[in-house]
FIDO-338788 format. One record per residue: z, x, y of N, C-alpha, C in turn. Coordinates in steps of 0.05 Angstrom, whole numbers, plus 32768, in hexadecimal, padded with zeros to 4 digits. Layout:
N
ZXYZXYZXY;...
REM end
This chain:
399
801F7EF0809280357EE2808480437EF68071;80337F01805D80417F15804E80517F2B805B;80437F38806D804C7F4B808080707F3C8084;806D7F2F809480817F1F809E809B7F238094;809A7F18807680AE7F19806980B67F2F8057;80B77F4A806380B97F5D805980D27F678067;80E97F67805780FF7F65806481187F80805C;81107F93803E81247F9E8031810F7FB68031;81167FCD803081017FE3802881057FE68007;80E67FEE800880D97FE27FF880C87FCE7FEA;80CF7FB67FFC80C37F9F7FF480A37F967FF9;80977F8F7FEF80767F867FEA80737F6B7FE7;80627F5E7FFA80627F3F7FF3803E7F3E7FF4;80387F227FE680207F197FE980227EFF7FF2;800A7EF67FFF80077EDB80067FE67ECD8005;7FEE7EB47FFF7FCE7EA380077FD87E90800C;7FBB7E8380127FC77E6B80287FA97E568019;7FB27E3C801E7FA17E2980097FAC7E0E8017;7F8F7DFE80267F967DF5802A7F977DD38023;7FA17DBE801F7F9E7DA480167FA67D8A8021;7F8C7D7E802B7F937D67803C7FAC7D638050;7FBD7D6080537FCE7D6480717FE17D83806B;7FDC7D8C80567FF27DA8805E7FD77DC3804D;7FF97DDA80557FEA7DF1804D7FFD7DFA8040;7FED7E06802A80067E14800F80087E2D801C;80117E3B8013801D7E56801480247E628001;80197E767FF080247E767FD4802C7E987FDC;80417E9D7FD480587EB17FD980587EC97FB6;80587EDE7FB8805D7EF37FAA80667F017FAD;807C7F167F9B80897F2F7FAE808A7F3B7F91;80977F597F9780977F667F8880B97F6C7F78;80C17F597F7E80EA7F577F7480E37F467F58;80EC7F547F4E80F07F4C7F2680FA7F337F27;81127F247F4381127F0D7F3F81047EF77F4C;80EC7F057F5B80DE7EF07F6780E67EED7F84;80DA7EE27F9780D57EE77FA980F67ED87FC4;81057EEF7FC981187EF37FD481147ED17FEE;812E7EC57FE781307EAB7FFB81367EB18013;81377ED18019813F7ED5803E81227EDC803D;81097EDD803380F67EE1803980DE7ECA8045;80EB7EAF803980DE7E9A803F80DF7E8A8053;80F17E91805E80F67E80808280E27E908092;80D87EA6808F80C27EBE809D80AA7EAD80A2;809B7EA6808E80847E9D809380877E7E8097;809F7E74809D809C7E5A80AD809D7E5C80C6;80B37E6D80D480B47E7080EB80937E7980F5;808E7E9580E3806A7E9F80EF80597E8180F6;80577E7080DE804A7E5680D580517E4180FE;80647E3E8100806F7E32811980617E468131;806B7E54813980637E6A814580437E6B8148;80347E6E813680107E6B8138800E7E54814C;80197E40813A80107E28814980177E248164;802C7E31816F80327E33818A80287E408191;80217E4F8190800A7E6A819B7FED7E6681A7;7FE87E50818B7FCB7E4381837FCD7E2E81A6;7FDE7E1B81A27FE27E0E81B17FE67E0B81D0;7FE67E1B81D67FE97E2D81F27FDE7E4981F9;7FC87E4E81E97FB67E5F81E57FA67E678204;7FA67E4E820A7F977E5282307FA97E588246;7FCE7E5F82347FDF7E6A824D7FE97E90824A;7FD77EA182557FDA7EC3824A7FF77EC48245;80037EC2825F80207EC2825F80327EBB8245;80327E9D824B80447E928237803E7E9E821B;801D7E99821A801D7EA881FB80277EC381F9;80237ED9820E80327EF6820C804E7EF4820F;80607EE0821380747ED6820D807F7EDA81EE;80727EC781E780707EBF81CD80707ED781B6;80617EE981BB80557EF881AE80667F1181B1;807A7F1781C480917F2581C580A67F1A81BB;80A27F0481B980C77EF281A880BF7EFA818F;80A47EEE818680A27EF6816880A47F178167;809B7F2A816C809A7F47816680B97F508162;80D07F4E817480EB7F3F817980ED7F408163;80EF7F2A816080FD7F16814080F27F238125;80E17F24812A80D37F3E811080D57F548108;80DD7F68812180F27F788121810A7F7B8113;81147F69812281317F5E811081327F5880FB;81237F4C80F481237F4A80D5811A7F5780C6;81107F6680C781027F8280B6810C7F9380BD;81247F9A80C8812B7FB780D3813C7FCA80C6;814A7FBC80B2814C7FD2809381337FE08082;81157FD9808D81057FE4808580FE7FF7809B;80FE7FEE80B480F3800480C5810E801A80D1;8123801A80C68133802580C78132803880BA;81288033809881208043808081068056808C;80EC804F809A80E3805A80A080F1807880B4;80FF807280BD8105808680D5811580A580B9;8125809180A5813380AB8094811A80B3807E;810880A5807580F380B7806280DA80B9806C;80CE809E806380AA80A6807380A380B38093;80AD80AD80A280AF80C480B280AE80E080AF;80C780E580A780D08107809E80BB810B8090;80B180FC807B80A1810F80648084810C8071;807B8102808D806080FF80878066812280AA;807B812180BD807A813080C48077815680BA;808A81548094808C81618092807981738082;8066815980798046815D806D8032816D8085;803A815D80A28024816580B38038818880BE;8046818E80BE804D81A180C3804181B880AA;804A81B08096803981C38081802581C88089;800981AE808C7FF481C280977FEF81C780B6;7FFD81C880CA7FF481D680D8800981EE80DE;801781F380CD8023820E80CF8013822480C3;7FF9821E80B67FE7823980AF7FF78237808A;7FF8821980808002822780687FE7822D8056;7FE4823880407FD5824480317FCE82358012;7FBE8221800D7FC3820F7FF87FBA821D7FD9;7FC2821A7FC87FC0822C7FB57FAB82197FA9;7F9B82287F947F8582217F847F9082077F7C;7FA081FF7F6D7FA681ED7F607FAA81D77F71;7FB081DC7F827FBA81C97F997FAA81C17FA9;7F9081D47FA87F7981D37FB67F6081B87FA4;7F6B81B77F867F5D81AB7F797F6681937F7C;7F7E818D7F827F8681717F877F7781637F9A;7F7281707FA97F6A81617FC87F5281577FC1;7F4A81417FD37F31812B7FD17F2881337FEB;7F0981297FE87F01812980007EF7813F800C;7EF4814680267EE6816080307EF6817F802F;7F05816E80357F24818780397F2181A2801E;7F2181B8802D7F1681D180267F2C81E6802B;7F4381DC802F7F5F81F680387F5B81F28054;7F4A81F1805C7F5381F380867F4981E68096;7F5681D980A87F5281C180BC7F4B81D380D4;7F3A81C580E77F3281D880FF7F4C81DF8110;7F4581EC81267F5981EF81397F6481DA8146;7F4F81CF814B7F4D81BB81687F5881A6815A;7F5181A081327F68818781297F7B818A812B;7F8681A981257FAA81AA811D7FB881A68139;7FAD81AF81567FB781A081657FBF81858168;7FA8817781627FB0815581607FC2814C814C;7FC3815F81387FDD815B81257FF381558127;7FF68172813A8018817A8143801981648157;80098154816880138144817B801A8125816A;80058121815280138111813F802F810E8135;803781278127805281298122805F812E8137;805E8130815B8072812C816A806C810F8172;805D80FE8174805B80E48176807280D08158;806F80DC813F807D80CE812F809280D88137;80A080EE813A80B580F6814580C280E68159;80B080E2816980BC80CF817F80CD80B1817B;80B680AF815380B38094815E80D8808C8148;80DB80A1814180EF80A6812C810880A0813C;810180B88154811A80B38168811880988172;810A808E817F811080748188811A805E8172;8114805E815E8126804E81428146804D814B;81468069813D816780738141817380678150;8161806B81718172805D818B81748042818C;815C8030817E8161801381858173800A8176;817F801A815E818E80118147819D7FFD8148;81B6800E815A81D28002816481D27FE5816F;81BA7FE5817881C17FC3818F81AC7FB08182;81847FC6817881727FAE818081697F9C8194;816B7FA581A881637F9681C0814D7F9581C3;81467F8181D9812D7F7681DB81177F8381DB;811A7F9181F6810A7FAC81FC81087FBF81F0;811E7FCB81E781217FE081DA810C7FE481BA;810C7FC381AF80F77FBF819C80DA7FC281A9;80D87FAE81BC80BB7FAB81C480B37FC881D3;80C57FDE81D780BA7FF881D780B2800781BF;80C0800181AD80BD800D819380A67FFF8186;80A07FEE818E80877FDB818380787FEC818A;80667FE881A9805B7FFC81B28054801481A9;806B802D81A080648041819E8055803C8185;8069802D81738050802E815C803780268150;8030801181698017800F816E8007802B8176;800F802C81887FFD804C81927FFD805D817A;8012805E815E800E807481527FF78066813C;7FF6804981367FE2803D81217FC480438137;7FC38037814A7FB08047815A7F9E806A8158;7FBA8074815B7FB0809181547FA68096813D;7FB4808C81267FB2809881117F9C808C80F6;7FA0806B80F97F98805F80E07F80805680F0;7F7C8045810C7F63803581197F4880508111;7F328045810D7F1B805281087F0C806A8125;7F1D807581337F1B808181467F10809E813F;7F0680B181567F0080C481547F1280DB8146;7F2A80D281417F3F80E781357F3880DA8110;7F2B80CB81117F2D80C280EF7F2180D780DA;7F1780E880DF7F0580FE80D67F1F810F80C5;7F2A811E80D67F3B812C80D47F52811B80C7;7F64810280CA7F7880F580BD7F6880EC80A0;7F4F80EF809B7F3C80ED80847F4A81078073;7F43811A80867F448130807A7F65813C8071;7F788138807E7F93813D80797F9F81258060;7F948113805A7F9680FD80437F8D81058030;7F79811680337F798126801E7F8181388009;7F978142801E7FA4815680117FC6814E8010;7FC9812E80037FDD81277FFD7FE881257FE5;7FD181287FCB7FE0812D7FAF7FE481457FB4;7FDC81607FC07FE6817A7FC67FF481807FD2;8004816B7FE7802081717FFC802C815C7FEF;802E81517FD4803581367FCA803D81227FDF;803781277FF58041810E800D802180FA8016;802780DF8009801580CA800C800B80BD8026;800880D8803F800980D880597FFE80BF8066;7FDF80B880647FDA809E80677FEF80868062;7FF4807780418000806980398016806B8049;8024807D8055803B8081805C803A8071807A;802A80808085801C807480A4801F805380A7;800A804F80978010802D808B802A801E808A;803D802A8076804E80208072806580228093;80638033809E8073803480BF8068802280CF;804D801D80CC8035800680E180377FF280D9;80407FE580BE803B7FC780B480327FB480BF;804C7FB580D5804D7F9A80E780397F9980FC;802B7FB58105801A7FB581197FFF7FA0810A;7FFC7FA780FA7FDF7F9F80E87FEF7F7E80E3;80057F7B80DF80087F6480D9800A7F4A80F3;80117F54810480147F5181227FF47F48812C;7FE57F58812A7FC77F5881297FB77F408122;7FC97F4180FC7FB47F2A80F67FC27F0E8101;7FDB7F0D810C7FE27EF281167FD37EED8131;7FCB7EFD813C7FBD7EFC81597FA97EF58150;7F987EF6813E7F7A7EF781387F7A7ED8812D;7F8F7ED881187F927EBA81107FA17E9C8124;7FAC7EB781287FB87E9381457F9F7E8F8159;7F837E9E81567F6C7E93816D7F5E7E898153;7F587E8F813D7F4A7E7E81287F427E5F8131;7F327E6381227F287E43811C7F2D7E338107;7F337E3D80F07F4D7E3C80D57F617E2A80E4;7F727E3D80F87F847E3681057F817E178115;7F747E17811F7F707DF981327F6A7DDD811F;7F617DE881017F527DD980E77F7E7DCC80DF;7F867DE680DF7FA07DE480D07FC07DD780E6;7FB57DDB80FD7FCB7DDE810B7FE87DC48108;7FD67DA880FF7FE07D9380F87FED7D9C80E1;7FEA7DA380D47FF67DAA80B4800F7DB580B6;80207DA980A380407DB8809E80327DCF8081;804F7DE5808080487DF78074805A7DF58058;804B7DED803E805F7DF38030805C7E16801F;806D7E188013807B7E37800F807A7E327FED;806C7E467FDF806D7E467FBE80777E5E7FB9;80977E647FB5809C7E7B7FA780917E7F7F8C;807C7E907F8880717E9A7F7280857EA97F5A;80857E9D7F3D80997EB07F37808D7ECD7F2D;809A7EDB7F2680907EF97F2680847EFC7F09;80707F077EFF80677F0D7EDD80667F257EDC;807E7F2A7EC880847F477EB9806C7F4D7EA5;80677F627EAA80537F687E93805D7F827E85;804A7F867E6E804E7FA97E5F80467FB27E6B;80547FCB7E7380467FE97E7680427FF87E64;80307FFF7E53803580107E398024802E7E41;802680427E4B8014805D7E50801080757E3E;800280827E3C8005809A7E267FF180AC7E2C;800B80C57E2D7FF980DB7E357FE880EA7E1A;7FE780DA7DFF7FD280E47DF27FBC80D77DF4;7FB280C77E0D7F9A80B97E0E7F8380CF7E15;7F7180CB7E087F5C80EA7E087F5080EB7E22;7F4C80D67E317F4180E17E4B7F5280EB7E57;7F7580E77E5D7F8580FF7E617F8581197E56;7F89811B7E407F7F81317E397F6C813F7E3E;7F5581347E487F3F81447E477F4581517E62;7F5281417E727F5581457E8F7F6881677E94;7F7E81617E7F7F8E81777E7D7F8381937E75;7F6D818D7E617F64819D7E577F4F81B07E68;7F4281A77E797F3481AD7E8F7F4881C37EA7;7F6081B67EA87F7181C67EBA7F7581E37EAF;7F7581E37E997F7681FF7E8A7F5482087E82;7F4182087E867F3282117E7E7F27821C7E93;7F1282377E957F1282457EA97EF682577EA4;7EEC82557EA47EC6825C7E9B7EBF82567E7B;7EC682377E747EC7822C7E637ED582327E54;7EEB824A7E567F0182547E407F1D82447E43;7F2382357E2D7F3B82307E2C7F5182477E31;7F67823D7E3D7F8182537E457F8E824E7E21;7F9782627E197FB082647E067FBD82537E13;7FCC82557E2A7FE782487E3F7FE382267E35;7FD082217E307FC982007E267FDB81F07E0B;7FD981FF7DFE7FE581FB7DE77FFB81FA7DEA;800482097DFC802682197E02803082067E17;802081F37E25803081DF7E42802381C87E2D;801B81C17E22800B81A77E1C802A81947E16;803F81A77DFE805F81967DFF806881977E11;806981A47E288073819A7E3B806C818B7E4D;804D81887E57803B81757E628044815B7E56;804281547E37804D813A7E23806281397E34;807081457E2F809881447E428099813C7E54;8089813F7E65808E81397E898081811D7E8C;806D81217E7F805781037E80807080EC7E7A;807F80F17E58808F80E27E5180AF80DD7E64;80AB80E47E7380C580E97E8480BA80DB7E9C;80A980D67E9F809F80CD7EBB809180AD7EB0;808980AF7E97807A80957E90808A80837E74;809A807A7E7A80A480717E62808F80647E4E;8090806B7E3C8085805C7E21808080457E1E;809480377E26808D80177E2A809A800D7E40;809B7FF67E4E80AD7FEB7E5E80A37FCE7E67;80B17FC57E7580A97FAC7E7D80A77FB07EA6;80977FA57EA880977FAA7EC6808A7F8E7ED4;808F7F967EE9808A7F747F04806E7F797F10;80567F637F0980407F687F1180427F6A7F31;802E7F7A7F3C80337F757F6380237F627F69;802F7F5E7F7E802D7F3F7F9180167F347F88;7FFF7F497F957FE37F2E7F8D7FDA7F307F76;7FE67F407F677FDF7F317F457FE77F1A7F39;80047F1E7F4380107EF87F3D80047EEB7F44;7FFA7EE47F6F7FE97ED47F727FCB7ED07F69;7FC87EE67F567FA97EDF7F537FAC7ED67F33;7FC37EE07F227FCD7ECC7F0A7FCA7EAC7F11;7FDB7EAA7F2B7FE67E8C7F327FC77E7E7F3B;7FB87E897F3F7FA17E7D7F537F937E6D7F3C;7F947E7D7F1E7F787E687F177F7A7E4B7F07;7F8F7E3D7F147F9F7E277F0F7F9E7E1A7F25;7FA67E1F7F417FB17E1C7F5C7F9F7E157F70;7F8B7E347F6D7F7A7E327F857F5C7E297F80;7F527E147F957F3B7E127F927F277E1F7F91;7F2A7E337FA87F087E467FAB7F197E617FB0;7EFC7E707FBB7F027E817FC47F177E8E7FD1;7F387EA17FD97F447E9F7FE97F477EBB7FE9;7F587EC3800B7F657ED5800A7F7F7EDD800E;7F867EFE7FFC7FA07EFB7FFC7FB67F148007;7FC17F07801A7FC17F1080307FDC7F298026;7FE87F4780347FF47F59802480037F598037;801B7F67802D80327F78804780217F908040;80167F9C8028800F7FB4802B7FF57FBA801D;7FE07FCF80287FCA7FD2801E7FCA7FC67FF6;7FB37FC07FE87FC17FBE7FCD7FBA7FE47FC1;7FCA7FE37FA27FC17FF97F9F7FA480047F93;7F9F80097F847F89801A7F7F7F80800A7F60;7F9580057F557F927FF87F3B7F997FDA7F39;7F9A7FCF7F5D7F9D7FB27F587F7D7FAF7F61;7F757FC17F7B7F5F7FC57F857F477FBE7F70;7F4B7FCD7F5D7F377FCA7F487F337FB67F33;7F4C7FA77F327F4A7F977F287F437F787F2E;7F4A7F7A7F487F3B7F657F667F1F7F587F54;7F137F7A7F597EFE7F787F5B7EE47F777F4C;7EF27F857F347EEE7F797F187EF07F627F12;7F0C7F427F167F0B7F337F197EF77F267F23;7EED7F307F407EDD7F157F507EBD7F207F40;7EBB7F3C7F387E9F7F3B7F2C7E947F347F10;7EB07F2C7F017EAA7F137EEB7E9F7F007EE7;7E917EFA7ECA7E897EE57ED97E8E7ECB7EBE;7EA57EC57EC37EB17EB17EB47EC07E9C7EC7;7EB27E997EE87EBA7E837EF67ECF7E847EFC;7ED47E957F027EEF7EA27F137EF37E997F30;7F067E8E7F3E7F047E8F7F5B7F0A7EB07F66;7F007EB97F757EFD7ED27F8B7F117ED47F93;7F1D7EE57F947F317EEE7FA57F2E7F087FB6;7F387F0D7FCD7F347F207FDE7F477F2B7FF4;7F457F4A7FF07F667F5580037F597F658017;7F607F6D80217F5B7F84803A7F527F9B803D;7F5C7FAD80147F5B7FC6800F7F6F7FCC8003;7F697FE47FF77F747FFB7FE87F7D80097FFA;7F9580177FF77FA6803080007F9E804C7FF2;7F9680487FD87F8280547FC17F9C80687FB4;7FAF80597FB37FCA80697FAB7FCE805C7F8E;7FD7805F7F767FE180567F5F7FF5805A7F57;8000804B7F488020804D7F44801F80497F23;804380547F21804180597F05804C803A7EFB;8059802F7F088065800D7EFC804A80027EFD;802D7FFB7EFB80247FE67EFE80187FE97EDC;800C7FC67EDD80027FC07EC87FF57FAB7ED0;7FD97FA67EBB7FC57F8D7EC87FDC7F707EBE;7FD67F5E7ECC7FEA7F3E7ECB7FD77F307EB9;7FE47F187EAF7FD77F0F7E9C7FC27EF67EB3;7FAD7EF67EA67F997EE97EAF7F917ECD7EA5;7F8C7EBC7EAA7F867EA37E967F647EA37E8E;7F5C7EB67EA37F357EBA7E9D7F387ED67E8C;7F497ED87E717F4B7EEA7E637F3A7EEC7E47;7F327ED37E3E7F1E7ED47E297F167EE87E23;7F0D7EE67DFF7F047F017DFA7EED7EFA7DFE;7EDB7F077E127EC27EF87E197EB47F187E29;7E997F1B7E1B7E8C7F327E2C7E907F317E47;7E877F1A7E567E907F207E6F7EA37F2D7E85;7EC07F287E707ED37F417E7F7ED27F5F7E71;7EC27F627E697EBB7F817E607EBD7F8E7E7A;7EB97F8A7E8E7EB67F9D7EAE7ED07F977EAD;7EE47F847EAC7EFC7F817EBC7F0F7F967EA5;7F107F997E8F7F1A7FAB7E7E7F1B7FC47E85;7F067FCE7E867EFB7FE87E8E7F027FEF7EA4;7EFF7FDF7EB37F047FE87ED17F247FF27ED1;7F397FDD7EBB7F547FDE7EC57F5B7FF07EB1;7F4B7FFE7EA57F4C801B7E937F5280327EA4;7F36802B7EB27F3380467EC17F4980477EDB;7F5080327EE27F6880307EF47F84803D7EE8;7F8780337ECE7F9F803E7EC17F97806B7EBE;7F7F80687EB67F7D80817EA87F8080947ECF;7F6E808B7EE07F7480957EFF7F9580A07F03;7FA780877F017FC080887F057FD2809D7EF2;7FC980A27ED87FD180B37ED17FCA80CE7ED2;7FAD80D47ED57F9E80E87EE67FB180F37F02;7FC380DE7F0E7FCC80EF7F2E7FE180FB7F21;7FF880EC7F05800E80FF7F02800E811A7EF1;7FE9811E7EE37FEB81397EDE7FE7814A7EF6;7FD4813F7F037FCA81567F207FEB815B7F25;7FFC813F7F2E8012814A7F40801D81667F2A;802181637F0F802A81717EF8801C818F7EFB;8001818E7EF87FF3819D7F07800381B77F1A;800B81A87F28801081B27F49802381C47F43;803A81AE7F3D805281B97F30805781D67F18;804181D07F05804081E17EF6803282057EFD;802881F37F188017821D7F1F802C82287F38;804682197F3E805882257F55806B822D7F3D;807582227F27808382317F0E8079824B7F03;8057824A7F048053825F7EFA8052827A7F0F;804C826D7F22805382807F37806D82957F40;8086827B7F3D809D828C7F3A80A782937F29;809D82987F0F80A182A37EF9809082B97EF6;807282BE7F00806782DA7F0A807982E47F1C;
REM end
């Protein structure tokens, strides 16, 4: 459902579903300051109709593979200012990441410290082949965009569907190539391109496509199929962002970048105002910002929802909603559970925790505090590395 109604690039929606005596709620989130866009809400009624026809004729292959091409179609269409956007950025930048490394580039110390994971400066032989056939596969899949542009035709989509199935196949499914796309994700605060995340964001609809197949054979489904669907535009909750790069575990972090057989650099003293400068240029001091999707719904839930639910994404959550999930459900002030799919393990500089109604000052959320500490202090941790990065190619062309 969330998937679904993802219609503008950039846009992020959340959903759950709750159900009560003859219907099913649907409670709706997005990430627009004014709340959740009205060309977005006809999406998951039509999906809502659609299941049930699916559901309902489930014992005809045909008709249902019918079915299941009108919707891919229509979904298309409607989202295709986003997958259009894919063909002019996430594309380019994730081909132009995989070309970096398999052209033999040379990662510098600093750049080398960014990277997570196994990744050591060099990918085997036999990976960077499978690379380059990656970036001529997105290549492909770029050109076929372009071409369907003009008309959108039938086929012309349900080809482009296709290819990009084969490329979520290749790339993201848990296959024998996952080793190595482990390993090139790694080295995306050092090619600053979010290669995975990026992947994701071109596949959406494959994964979202997926879970309607999985859910129109449910047993949920056959429980619900009688039920009309009502639709709760959630409104959006602005919260503070307040950050500061004199918080001492930053610091300490910075301070480490300069130190070098336990000797502080002089050079420390001498970037530290300008480190302040960039931090402050990139993190405003204060601001007001729009909690994401499933924070509102998990604000809205402890009023709403009965039990346990889940809540369903257009996009992996991030790293600092992730943590806060889960800090939530391991509270224990009688919280209902909530539950997503995963982390992208990416953080962003707009987020802030939403206000909670299980907020008491009460030992028990001592874990949920902490946790959304160390999420904030993480997220500011990636913009010194990126600062980092930045700062040893300056010094470079100034040697």
């Amino acid at each position: 459902m969330a998937a679904a109604c993802v219609h503008a690039p950039g846009d992020t929606f959340a959903a759950a579903l709750s159900a009560k005596r003859s219907s099913v709620s649907l409670f709706l989130a997005s990430n627009h300051p004014d709340g959740v866009p009205s060309v977005a809400v006809e999406r998951p009624r039509t999906i809502w109709i659609d299941l049930k026809a699916v559901h309902s004729i489930r014992a005809l292959p045909d008709a249902v593979g019918d079915i299941h091409k009108r919707i891919i179609v229509e979904q298309y269409r409607f989202s295709w200012p986003v997958v259009r956007a894919h063909a002019d950025h996430e594309i380019p930048a994730i081909i132009g990441a995989l070309n970096t490394v398999t052209s033999g580039h040379n990662f510098t110390a600093p750049e080398l410290a960014c990277c997570s994971g196994r990744f050591k400066g060099q990918i085997a032989v036999d990976q960077l082949a499978w690379l380059s056939h990656l970036s001529e596969e997105l290549d492909a899949v770029r050109i076929q965009i372009l071409a369907a542009h003009a008309e959108l035709t039938f086929d012309a989509i349900l080809a482009l569907h296709a290819s990009i199935e084969a490329l979520w196949t290749k790339s993201l499914s848990r296959g024998r190539e996952h080793e190595v796309m482990t390993a090139v994700s790694s080295m995306a605060t050092a090619l600053q391109v979010p290669i995975t995340y990026h992947l994701r964001k071109i596949t959406w609809l494959v994964e979202g496509f997926r879970a309607f197949r999985a859910f129109g054979d449910s047993k949920t489904l056959s429980t619900w199929r009688g039920f009309e669907l009502e639709i709760t535009r959630l409104p959006p909750q602005h919260v503070i962002f307040a950050p500061s790069s004199h918080d001492p575990y930053l610091l300490s972090q910075v301070r480490s970048v300069y130190t070098d057989d336990y000797e502080l650099s002089p050079a420390y003293d001498r970037d530290l105002p300008v480190i302040h400068q960039s931090f402050k240029a990139d993190f405003p001091s204060t601001g007001i910002v729009v909690a994401h999707p499933e924070c509102t719904i998990l604000h809205f839930s402890h009023d709403n929802i009965d039990d346990m639910f889940y809540i369903g994404q257009s996009e992996l959550s991030c790293l600092a909603c992730n943590d806060l999930l889960k800090a939530h459900n391991a509270c224990s002030s009688g919280c209902k559970k909530a539950f997503v799919r995963g982390s992208h393990g990416l953080t962003f500089k707009s987020w802030a925790p939403p206000v909670l109604a299980c907020q008491p000052e009460d030992e028990a959320l001592d874990p949920l505090r902490k946790q959304l500490c160390i999420s904030l202090r993480i997220r500011l941790e990636q913009a010194l590395i990126a600062y980092r990065v930045r700062l040893s190619h300056m010094h470079v062309t100034v040697q």
